[in-house]
C-alpha positions in Angstrom: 31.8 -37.8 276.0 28.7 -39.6 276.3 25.5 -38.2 274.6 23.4 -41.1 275.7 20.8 -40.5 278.2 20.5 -43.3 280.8 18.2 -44.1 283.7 18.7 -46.6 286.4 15.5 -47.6 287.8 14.8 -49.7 291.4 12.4 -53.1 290.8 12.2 -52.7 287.1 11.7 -56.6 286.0 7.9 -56.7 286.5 4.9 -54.1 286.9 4.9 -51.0 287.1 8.8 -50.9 286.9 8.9 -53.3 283.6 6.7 -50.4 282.2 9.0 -47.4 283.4 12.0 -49.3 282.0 10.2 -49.9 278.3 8.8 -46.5 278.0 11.9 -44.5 278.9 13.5 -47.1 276.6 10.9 -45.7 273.5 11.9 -42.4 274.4 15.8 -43.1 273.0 17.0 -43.5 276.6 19.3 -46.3 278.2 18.2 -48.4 280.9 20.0 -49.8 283.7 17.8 -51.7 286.6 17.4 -53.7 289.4 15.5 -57.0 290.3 14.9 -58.3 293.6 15.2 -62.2 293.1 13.5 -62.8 289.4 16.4 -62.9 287.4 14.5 -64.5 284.0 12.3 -61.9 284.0 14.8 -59.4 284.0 16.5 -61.1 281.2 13.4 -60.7 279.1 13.1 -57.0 279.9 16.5 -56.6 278.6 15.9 -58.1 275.8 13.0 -56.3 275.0 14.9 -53.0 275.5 17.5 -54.5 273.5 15.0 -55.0 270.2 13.4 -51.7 271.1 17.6 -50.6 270.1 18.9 -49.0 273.2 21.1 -50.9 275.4 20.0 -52.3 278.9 21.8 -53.9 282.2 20.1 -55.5 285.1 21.8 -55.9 288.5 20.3 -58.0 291.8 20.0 -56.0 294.8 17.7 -55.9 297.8 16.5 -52.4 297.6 15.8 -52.6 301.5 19.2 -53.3 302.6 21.1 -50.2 302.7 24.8 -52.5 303.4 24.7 -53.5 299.9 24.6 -49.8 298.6 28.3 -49.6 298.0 28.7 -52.4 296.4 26.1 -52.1 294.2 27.4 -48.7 293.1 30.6 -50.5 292.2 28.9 -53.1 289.8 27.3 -49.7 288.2 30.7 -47.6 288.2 32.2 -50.5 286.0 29.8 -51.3 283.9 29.1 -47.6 283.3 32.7 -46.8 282.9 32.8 -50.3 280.5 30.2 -49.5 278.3 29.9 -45.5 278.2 34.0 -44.7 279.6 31.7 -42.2 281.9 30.4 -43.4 285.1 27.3 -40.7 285.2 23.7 -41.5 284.5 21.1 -39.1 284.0 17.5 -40.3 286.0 16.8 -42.2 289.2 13.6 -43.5 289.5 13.2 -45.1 292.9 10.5 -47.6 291.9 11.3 -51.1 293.8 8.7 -52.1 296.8 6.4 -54.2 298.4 3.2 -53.5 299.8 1.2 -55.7 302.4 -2.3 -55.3 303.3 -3.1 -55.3 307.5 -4.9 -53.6 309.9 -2.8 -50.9 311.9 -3.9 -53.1 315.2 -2.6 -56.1 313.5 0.9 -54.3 312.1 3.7 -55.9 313.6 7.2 -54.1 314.3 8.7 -56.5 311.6 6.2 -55.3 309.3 6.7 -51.6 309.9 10.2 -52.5 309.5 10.0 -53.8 306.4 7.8 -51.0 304.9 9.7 -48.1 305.8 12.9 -50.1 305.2 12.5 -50.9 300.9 10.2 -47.1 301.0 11.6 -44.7 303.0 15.2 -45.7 304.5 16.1 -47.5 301.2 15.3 -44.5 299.2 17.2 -42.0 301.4 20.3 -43.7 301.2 19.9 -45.2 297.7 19.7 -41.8 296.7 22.4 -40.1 298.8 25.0 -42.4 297.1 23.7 -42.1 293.4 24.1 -38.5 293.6 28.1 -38.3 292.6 27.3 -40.5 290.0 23.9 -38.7 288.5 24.8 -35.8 285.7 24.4 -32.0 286.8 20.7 -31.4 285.3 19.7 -34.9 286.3 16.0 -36.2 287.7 15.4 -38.0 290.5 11.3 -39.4 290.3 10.4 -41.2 293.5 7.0 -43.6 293.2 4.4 -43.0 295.9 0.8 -44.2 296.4 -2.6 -42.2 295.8 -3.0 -43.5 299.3 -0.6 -40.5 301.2 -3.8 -38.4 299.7 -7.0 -40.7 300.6 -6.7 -42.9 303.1 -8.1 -47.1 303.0 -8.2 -49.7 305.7 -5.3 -52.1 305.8 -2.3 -50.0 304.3 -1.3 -47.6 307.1 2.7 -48.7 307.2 2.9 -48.7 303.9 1.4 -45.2 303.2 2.6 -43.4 305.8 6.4 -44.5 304.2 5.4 -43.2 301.2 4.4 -40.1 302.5 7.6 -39.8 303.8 9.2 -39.9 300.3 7.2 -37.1 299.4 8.2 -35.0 301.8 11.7 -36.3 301.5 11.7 -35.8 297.7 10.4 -31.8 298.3 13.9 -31.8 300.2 15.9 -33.0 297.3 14.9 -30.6 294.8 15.4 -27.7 297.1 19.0 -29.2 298.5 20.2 -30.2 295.0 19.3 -27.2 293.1 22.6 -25.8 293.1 23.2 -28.9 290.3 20.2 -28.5 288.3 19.0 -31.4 289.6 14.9 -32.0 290.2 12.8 -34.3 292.3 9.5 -35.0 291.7 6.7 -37.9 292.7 4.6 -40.1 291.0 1.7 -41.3 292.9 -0.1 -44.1 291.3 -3.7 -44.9 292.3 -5.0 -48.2 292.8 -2.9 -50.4 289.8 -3.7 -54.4 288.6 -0.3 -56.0 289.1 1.0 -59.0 291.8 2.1 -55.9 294.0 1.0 -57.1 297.7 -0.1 -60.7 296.6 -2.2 -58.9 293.6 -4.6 -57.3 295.7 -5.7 -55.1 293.3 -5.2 -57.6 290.2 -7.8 -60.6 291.5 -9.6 -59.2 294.5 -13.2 -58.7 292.5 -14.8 -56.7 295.3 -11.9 -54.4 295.7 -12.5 -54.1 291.8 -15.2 -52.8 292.0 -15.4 -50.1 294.8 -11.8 -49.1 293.1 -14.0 -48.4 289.8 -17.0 -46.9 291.7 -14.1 -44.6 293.4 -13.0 -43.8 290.1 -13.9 -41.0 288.0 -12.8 -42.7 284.6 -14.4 -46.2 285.7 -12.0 -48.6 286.1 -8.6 -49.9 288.2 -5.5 -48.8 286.4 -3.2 -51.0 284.6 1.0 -50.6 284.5 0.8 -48.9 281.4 -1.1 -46.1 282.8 2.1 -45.2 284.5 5.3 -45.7 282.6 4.8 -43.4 280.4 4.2 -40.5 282.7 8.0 -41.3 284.4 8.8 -41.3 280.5 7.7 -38.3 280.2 9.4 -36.8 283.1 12.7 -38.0 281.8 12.4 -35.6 278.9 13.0 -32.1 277.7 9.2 -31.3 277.9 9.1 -31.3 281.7 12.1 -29.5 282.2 10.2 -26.8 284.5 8.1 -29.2 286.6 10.0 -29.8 290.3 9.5 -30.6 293.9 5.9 -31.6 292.9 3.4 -34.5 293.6 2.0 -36.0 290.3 -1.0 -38.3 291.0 -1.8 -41.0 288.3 -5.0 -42.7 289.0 -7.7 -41.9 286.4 -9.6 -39.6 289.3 -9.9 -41.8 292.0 -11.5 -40.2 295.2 -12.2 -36.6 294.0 
C-alpha cells in the first residue's frame, strides 16, 4: 500500500496556489493540481516539485464548471491508480478563483454568477465527489478572504461566496467526522499577486491604505500563505478542525 502522502490542489500554477503546491511539496508530500488555461506555467511548477524530489501531475479543468467534475475524477482515478496502484489522496485544498472588483450597484447577474460559481457551487460539488477518493483521516482546507471578516467597497460577490465556504466548510468537518476527516479555512488578507487584474500587486494607493490597515506594515506576498496550508497538511495540526485561520499580518484589528 501507498505510504506517500498526496494533495490535490484547485488553481495551483500561479499565486497563491503555486505556493501551496511548493510548500506541501518541502513537507515530503505529493502534489497533484489543476490549472485553468496556463498550461506552461504548470509545466514549470511541476518541475520544480519534481527537483524538490516528490512527484507532481497537473490536469486542466475549469473549477467553475461543475459538468466536468466526473471526468476530471476519471483523469485522477487513472493516474492515481497508474502511479500509486491506489486511487486515494490524502488533502484537498480548494484554492482555484477569480476575484473582480465592482460596486454592488454595478454587479451584474453574470458576475454574481461567476463568483459564486468557481467559490461556492464549484467547491460544494468539487468536494462532494473527491470524498470516495480522499483517505479516512484526510483534510479538506478551503481558501477564503480576510474580507468575510472586514468588509471593503467593490468586492461584495466575491466575499459574500467566500463566506459561504466558511460556513460550508464548518459543515464538512461535523458531517465527515465519522471518517476522521477535518475541514478547516484559510483566509488570506489582502495578497500582491495578478488575482483580480493585480489589484493588490500594482494599485499604489490600495498599497498603501492596505499597509496603514496593517498591523505588521505591509500587503502580504504568496509566500505568506503556502506554508500555513503546509502546515495544515501535517501531523502538527492534527487537532485543529472546523476553524477559520486568518493569514494577513493583522490587517483591521
Amino acid at each position: 500500500m501507498n505510504k506517500t502522502k498526496i494533495a490535490l490542489i484547485t488553481g495551483g500554477s500561479r499565486g497563491l496556489g503555486r505556493d501551496m503546491a511548493l510548500n506541501i511539496a518541502k513537507k515530503g508530500i505529493d502534489v497533484i493540481f489543476t490549472y485553468h488555461t496556463n498550461k506552461t506555467a504548470a509545466v514549470e511548477v511541476v518541475n520544480e516539485i519534481t527537483n524538490l524530489g516528490q512527484k507532481a501531475k497537473a490536469f486542466q479543468l475549469d473549477s467553475s464548471n461543475t459538468a466536468k467534475f466526473d471526468s476530471f475524477f476519471k483523469e485522477i482515478n487513472t493516474y492515481l491508480l497508474d502511479t500509486y496502484g491506489a486511487s486515494k489522496f490524502d488533502f484537498l485544498i480548494n484554492n482555484a478563483g477569480t476575484g473582480i472588483y465592482i460596486p454592488f450597484l454595478e454587479t451584474t447577474e453574470a458576475q454574481f454568477d461567476e463568483m459564486t460559481n468557481i467559490h461556492f457551487k464549484g467547491v460544494y460539488f468539487l468536494t462532494q465527489k473527491a470524498i470516495p477518493f480522499l483517505n479516512d483521516g484526510g483534510r479538506i482546507i478551503n481558501i477564503s478572504s480576510g474580507l468575510t471578516r472586514f468588509s471593503l467597497p467593490n468586492s461584495s460577490a466575491y466575499a459574500a461566496a467566500k463566506g459561504a465556504v466558511e460556513v460550508f466548510t464548518k459543515y464538512l468537518a461535523k458531517e465527515l467526522s465519522a471518517r476522521k476527516i477535518s475541514a478547516n479555512t484559510v483566509a488570506p488578507g489582502a495578497i500582491g499577486t495578478d488575482f483580480g487584474g493585480g489589484e493588490n500587486l500594482h494599485n499604489q494607493q490600495k498599497r498603501a491604505a492596505v499597509s496603514n490597515f496593517t498591523a505588521l506594515g505591509r500587503v502580504g506576498e504568496p509566500d505568506d500563505i503556502g506554508g500555513v496550508v503546509a502546515f495544515l497538511c501535517t501531523e502538527d495540526s492534527k487537532w485543529i478542525n472546523g476553524q477559520r485561520i486568518e493569514v494577513s499580518g493583522g490587517i483591521m484589528l
